[in-house]
C-alpha positions in Angstrom: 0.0 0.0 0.0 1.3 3.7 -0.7 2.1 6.1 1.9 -0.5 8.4 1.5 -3.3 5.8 1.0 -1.8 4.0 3.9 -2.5 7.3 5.6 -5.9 7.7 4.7 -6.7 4.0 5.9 -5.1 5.1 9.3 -7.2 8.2 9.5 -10.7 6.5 8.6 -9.8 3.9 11.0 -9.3 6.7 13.7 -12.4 8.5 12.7 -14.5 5.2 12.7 -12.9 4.0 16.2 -14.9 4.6 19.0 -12.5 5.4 22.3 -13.3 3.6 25.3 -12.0 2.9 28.6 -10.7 6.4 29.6 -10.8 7.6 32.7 -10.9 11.1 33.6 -7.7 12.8 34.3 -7.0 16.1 36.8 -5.1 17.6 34.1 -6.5 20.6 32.0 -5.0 20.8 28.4 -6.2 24.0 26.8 -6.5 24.8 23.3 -6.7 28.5 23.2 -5.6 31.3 24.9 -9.3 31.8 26.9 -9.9 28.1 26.6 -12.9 28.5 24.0 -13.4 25.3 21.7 -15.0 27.4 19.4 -11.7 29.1 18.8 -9.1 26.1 18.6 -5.8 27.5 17.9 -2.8 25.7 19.5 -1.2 22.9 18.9 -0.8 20.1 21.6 2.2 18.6 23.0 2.4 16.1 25.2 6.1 15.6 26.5 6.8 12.8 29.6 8.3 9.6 30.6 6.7 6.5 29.4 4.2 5.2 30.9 2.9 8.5 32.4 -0.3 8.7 30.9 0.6 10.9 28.0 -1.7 8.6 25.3 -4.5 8.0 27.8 -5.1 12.4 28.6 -4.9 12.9 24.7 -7.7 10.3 24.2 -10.0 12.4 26.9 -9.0 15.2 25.5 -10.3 13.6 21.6 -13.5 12.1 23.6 -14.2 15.6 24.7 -13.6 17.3 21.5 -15.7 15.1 19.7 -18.7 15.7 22.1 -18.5 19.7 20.2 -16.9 19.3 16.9 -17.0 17.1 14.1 -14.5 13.9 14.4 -13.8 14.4 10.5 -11.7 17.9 12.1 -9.9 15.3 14.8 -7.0 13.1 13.7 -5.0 11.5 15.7 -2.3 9.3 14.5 0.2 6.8 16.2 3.6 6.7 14.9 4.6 3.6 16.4 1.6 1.7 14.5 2.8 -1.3 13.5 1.5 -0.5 9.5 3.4 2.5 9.3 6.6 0.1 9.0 8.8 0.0 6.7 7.5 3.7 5.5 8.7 5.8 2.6 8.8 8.9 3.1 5.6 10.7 2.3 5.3 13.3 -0.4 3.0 16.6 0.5 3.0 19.3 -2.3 6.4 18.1 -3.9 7.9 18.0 -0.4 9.5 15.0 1.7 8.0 14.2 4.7 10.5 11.6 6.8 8.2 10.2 10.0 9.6 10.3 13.1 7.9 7.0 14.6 8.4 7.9 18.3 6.1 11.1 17.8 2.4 10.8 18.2 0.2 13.8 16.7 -3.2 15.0 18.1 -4.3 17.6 15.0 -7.4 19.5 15.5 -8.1 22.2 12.3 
């Protein structure tokens, strides 16, 4: 499979994947400066040791997004997914795109 169908198949499984079995964190990860979901403008990065919890507060953060916005605007993708190996490296508007596999992405437009 290509790359960038490979992709898609990753993202349609994401958007099609229920997420269950999370329990509620005390952590507050804001997406804006006044903490509006109407007016999503940060990027989120979780940084920790493993085994911290890193995966489990973006997935309530995703369960609670999806409660206001449409999944279709939610994508998260896994970079240690077993599919994504061996990868090429993806091409996006005549640009190379190498995938860092430790990295996992939570991207809200």
């Amino acid at each position: 499979m290509q790359t960038k169908e490979l992709f898609k198949k990753i993202i349609v499984d994401f958007h099609e994947h229920k997420i269950e079995n999370v329990f509620e964190r005390d952590i507050d990860i804001y997406l804006s400066e006044k903490g509006d979901v109407n007016n999503l403008n940060k990027i989120v990065s979780l940084i920790g040791v493993g085994r911290s919890g890193k995966t489990f507060a973006l997935y309530s953060l995703i369960n609670r997004l999806r409660v206001r916005i449409d999944t279709r605007n939610i994508t998260y993708i896994n970079f240690e997914d077993d599919r994504l190996f061996p990868i090429s490296p993806l091409d996006v508007n005549g640009k190379k795109i190498y995938i860092v596999p430790l990295w996992k992405w939570l991207i809200v437009e």
